[in-house]
C-alpha positions in Angstrom: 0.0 0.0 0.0 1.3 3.5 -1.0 2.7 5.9 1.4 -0.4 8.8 1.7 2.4 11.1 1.6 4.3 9.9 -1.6 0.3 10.0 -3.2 -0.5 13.2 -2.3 2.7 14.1 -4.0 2.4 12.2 -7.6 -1.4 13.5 -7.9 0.5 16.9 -7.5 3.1 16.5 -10.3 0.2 15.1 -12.7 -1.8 18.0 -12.5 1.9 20.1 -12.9 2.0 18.6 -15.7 -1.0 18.9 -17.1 -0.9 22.4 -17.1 2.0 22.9 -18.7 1.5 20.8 -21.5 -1.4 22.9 -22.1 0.6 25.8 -22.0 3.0 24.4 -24.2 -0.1 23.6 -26.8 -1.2 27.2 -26.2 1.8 29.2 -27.2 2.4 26.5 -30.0 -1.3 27.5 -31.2 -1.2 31.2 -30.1 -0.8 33.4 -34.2 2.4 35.3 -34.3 1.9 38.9 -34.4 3.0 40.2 -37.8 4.6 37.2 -38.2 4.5 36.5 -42.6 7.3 37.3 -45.4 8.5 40.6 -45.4 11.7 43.0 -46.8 13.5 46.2 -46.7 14.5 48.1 -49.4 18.0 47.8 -50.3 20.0 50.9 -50.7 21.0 49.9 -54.3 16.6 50.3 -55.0 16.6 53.9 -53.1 20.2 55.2 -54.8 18.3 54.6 -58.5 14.8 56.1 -57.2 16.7 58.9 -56.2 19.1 59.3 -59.0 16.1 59.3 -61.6 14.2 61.5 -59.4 17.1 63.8 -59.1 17.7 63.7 -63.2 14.1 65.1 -63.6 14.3 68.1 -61.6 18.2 69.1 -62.6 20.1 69.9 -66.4 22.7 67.1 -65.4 23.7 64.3 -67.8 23.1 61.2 -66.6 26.2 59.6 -67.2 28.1 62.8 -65.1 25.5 62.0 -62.1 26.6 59.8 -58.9 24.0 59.3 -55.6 25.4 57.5 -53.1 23.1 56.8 -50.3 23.8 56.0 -46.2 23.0 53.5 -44.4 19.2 53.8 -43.2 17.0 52.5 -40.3 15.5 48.5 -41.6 12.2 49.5 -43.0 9.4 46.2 -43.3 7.1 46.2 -46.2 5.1 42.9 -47.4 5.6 41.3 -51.1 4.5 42.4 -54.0 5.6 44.7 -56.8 7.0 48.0 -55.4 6.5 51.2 -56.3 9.0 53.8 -55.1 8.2 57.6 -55.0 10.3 60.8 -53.8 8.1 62.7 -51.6 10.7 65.5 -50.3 12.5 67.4 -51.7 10.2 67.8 -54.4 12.8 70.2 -56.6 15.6 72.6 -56.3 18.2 69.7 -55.8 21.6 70.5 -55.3 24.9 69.2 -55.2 25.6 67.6 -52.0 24.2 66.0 -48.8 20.7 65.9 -48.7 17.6 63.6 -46.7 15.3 62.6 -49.7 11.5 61.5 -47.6 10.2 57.9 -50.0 7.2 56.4 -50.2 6.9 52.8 -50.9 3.7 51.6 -52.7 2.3 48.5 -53.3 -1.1 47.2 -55.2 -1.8 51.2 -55.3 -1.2 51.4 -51.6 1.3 53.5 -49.2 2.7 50.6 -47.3 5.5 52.7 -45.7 7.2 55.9 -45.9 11.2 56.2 -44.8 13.9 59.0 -44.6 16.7 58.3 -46.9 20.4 60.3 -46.6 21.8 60.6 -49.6 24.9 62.8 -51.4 24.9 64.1 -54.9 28.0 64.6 -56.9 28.5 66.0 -60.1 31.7 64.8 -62.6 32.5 66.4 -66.0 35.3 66.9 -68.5 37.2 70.4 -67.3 40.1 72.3 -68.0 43.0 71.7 -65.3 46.1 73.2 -65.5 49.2 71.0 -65.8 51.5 72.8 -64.1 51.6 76.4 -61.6 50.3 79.6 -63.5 51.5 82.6 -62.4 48.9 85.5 -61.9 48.1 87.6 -65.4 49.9 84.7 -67.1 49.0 84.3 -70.4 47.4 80.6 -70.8 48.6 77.9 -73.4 48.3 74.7 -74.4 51.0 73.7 -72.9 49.6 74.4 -69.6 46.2 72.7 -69.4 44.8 69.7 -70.3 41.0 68.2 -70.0 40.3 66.0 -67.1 37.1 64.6 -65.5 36.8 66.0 -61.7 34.2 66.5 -59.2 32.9 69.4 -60.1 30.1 69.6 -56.9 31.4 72.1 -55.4 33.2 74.6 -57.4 31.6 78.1 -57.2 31.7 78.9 -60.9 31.7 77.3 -63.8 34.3 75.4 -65.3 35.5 75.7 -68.9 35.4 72.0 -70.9 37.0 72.8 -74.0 40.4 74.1 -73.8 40.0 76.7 -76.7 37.6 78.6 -74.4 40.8 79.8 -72.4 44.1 79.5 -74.5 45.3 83.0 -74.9 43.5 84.8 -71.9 45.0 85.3 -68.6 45.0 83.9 -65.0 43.5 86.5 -62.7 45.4 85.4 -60.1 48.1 82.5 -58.8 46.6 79.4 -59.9 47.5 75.9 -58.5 49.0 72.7 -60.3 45.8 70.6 -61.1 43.4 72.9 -60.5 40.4 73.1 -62.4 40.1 76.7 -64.6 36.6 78.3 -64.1 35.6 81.3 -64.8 36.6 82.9 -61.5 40.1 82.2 -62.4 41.1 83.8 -66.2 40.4 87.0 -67.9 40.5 89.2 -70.5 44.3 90.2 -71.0 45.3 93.2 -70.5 46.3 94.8 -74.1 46.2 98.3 -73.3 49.4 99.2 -71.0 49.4 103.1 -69.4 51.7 105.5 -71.9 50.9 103.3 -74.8 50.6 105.1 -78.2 47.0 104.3 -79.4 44.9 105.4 -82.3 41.7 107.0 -81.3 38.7 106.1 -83.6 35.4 108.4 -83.7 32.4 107.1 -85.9 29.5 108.5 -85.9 27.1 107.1 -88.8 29.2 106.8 -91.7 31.7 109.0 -90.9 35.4 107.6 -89.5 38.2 109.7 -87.8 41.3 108.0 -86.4 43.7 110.3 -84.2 46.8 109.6 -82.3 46.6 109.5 -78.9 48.1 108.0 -75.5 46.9 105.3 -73.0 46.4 106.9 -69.5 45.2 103.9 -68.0 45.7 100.0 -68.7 42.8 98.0 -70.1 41.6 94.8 -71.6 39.4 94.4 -74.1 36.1 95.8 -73.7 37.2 98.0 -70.8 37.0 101.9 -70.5 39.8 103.6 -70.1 40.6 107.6 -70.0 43.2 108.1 -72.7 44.7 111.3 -73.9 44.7 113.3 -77.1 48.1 114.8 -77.7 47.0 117.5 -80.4 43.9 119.1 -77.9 45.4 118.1 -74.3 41.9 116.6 -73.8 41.5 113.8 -71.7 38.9 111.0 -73.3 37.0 107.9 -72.6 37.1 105.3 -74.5 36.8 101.3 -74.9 39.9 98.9 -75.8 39.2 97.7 -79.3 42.7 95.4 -79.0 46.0 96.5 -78.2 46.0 99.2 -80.1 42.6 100.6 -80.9 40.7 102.7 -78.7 37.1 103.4 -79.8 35.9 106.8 -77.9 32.2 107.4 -77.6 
């Protein structure tokens, strides 16, 4: 005959048991919330949404255009065909870093929306120089060359073609390498002060050419006070070339 003791005890365990299997069965049973196949965009999908986005707002070429997004927070969407859209910034794009707001949308639903940072850079064939210019040296061919360069941040344009700047001048000391732009040549000066000049008047079909004197250095286009030796009168006129000035 069993011990009352060791049968109180074994009815105990039995009913242990019994609830745990049915707590086992429970959570086996229980659904999983949001449990089902999901993914995240990769950031090779949001770099091309954002570089065709970013080719319809801005005059870039495609081929001088590079997006290269950061890492970004997982986002879950379900399966299907997506849909990517650039909510912000709608236009007015620039060169560098910027956070580009997407919506992801699937059977003609939003099914998420995620920030995205991103950095826009522009390349291009420019004119570099090959070696140091001096300032108000006169550029040649020997001294530039075309190159392609990040161009995202220079703060003027850059010449392409190296005809644009063969025979002007550097406006001021200009590094080996560097890429020319328009902030960096200039007219050259043709005009030095004391030069003998001829001084041309027209006025409808009628032409007069005096000599005269330079008073002031000038490139072409300037105006410059020069001097005509027969009156003593001082003049103003524009620099034809280096020896032309045309007086109003």
């Amino acid at each position: 005959m069993m011990d009352p003791r060791l049968e109180t005890r074994s009815k105990m365990n039995r009913r242990s048991l019994g609830s745990v299997g049915f707590l086992i069965v429970w959570l086996c049973a229980a659904p999983v919330q949001g449990a089902g196949p999901e993914r995240t965009p990769s950031r090779e999908q949001t770099a091309a949404v954002i570089r065709e986005h970013v080719l319809s707002q801005a005059p870039w070429k495609a081929e001088n255009l590079e997006v290269r997004v950061a890492p970004f927070a997982p986002v879950s969407m379900p399966l299907g065909a997506v849909n990517y859209r650039v909510l912000k910034p709608a236009k007015g794009i620039t060169p560098g870093v910027h956070s580009f707001l997407l919506a992801a949308e699937i059977a003609g639903a939003e099914a998420a929306r995620f920030w995205v940072k991103a950095e826009i850079k522009i390349f291009d064939e420019v004119v570099v120089t090959s070696y140091p210019l001096a300032r108000r040296e006169v550029v040649t061919a020997a001294g530039v060359r075309v190159e392609r360069r990040d161009v995202s941040s220079l703060a003027a344009r850059p010449f392409t073609r190296v005809e644009e700047v063969l025979g002007q001048q550097t406006a001021r000391f200009v590094e080996v390498n560097e890429v020319i732009t328009q902030k960096t040549i200039e007219h050259p000066t043709l005009m030095k002060r004391g030069s003998p000049v001829i001084l041309v008047y027209e006025t409808g079909s009628l032409r007069v050419e005096a000599p005269g004197a330079a008073e002031e250095a000038g490139k072409a286009g300037d105006l410059i006070q020069v001097k005509n030796p027969s009156s003593g009168k001082l003049l103003r006129g524009v620099v034809v070339d280096g020896r032309t000035v045309r007086i109003n």
